[in-house]
Steps between C-alpha positions, in 0.01 A plus 500: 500500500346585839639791728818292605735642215534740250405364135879513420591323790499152649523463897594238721451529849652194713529500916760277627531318825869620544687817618549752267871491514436136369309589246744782354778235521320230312442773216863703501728219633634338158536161688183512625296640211640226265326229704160660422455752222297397172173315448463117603773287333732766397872559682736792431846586435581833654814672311525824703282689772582836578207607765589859458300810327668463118591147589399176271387157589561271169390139522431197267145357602474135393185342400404145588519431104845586495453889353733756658310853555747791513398785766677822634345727773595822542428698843388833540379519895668245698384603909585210734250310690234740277509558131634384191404631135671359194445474132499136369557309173714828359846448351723677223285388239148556614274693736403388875143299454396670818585689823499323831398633848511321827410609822602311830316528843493345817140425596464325851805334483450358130654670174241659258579496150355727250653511148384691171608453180413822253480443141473719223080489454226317572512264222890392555420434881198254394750336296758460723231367748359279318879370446579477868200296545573222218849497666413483813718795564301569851653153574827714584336619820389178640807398448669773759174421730654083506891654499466710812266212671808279469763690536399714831251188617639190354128415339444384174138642353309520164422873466267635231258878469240567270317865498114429421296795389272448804394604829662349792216385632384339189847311415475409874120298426691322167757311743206425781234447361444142332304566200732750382817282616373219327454738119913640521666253714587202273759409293387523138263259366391408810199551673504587907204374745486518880347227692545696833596864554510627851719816409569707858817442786492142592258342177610309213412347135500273335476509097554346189681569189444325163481466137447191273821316571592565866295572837651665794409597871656730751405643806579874642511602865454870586724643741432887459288672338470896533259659320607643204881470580630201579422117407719204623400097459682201493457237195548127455400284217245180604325241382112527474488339851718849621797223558794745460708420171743633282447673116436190240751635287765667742553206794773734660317802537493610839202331738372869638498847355482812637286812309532818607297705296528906596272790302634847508267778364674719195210682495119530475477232305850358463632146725846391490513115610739347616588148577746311644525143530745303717511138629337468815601274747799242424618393190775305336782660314394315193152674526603821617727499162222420303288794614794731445570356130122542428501882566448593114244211476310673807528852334315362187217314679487784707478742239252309314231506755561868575408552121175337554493715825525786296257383277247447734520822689451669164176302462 
């Protein structure tokens, strides 16, 4: 692991567009953290919550296949608006799996986030990361990213982060630059050419997606682009003539969306990405309810062409 954690630990570092008391409410309010908490698809049951130093939090975490997941939290530093640390997974019959701490901070009006989980060695926390990833376990913090966007802004988003072992300026070049888009980009099994790229403030694209059974074109218009931080286009699927249309297999997805794509250095050679999609411009309520049903969909395409991100950075 790079410089970021501690080879017993795994870290998670999130900044929210919200006020910090929101943030601490979303994550200690038992109302609130029950509309949130758990990877993509899950729900929970809370039984108690007792946010106090020697107090327990014991909930039932339910798994889209129907399996129930006993939990109980136990708190050791609870400091409002600041700190908590707690031991999770522990119960009368068994040990805690590891030791959580998370640190709150205002930073220029947004909430900063930075959470550590400490495990016994170095070979438990590789396990337990490689765990979180097949689970999508980092899901759990998009998922507070898309709460606290509706519930303080009434806007419904896609969030989803990926940490590439990477300069920032390097990750920055794999989103702009379209050689590299055109190698991570696609959906698997399908191959990605442009047949324009003007990639700065005010240019567009125009590409095409395909394998042996189905063609597609979209185009992209930039918005903003600041070098290495901050990426936001507009997309629309087309015909080959750039005649806006909709997906050939989703008719009701939404006509325009949104990316927002933000890199955060961890590091020397750490980037956290983050995207966020929303619906731009109008939209039905029929498609807006299909984007918001398709959320795990999105996390798997998604993560699937961050693997080949990864996989190309390595190269």
């Amino acid at each position: 692991m790079s410089e970021f954690s501690a080879p017993n630990e795994i870290r998670i570092v999130r900044i929210y567009d919200a006020p910090l008391q929101a943030v601490w409410d979303a994550w200690t309010d038992q109302a609130q953290v029950g509309l949130w908490w758990g990877p993509r698809g899950f729900t929970i049951t809370t039984h108690s919550k007792d946010l106090r130093v020697g107090g327990h939090w014991t909930y039932t975490m339910h798994g889209p296949d129907g399996t129930d997941y006993p939990n109980s939290t136990l708190y050791h530093e609870v400091e409002p608006l600041r700190k908590l640390v707690y031991d999770h997974g522990g119960n009368a019959d068994r040990p805690p799996l590891f030791r959580v701490t998370v640190l709150f901070d205002e930073v220029d009006g947004k909430t900063r986030m930075d959470m550590t989980m400490a495990l016994a060695d170095a070979e438990t926390a590789a396990q337990t990361r490689t765990f979180i990833r097949h689970a999508n376990g980092e899901s759990t913090w998009d998922r507070l990213a898309e709460y606290l966007g509706k519930r303080l802004e009434d806007e419904e988003k896609f969030v989803i982060n990926r940490s590439f072992e990477a300069p920032q300026d390097v990750v920055f070049d794999m989103w702009t630059t379209p050689e590299h888009l055109a190698r991570w980009l696609p959906p698997a099994g399908m191959e990605m050419r442009f047949l324009r790229a003007d990639i700065r403030p005010g240019g567009g694209s125009f590409y095409c997606m395909s394998n042996p059974m189905i063609t597609m074109y979209g185009r992209a218009q930039y918005e903003e682009i600041q070098r290495p931080k901050l990426l936001v286009y507009t997309q629309q699927f087309c015909d080959e003539h750039e005649n806006i249309s909709r997906h050939p297999m989703a008719p009701t997805w939404p006509e325009t969306m949104r990316t927002k794509v933000e890199f955060n250095a961890e590091g020397p050679n750490r980037t956290r990405v983050t995207v966020t999609w929303d619906v731009a411009g109008k939209a039905t309520a029929e498609e807006l309810a299909v984007f918001l049903a398709h959320r795990s969909s999105m996390t798997q395409g998604w993560s699937g062409s961050f693997d080949k991100l990864e996989a190309v950075l390595a190269a």
